[in-house]
N, C-alpha and C positions, 0 to 999 in steps of 0.2 A: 504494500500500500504506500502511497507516495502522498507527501504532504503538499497541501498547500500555500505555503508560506506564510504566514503572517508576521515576518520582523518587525521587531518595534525596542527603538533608541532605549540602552541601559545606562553605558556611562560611558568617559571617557579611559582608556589604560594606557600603560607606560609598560617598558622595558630596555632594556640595554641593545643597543645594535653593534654594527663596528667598532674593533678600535679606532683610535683618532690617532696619526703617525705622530713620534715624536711626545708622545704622551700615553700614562696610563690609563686616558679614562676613554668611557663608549660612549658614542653615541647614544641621546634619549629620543627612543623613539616613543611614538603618540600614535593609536588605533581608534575610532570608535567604534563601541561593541554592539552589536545587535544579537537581539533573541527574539525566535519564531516563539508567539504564544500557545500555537499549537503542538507542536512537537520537542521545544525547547531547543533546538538545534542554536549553534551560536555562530555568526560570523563575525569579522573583524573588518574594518573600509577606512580607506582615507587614510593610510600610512603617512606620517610626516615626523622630520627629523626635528627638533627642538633642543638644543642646547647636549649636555650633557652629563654623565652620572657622577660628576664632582658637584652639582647643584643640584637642590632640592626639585623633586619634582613638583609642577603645575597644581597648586590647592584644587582637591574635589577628584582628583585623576585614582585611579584605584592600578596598583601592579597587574599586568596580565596573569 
């Protein structure tokens, strides 16, 4: 049986991506999460690089 999608906006998340040359820290990358109300299924959209994991992450952002 195949769902019919219903995604609908959770939060924003964060995680570590590349290193940065010449330095120890990663890249922070930024996803926003969605979930199908029906099936739960979860996807992740709109990848963007935002600073990095020497600074705090973005207030309100939840770890992947």
């Amino acid at each position: 049986m195949t769902c019919e999608h219903n995604y609908q906006f959770q939060h924003v998340v964060h995680h570590s991506g590349y290193m940065l040359p010449g330095s120890g820290a990663h890249e922070r990358v930024y996803e926003d999460k969605y979930y199908c109300t029906k099936c739960l299924s979860i996807k992740h959209i709109n990848e963007r690089v935002v600073g990095n994991d020497y600074s705090k992450p973005i207030e309100g952002t939840m770890p992947k």
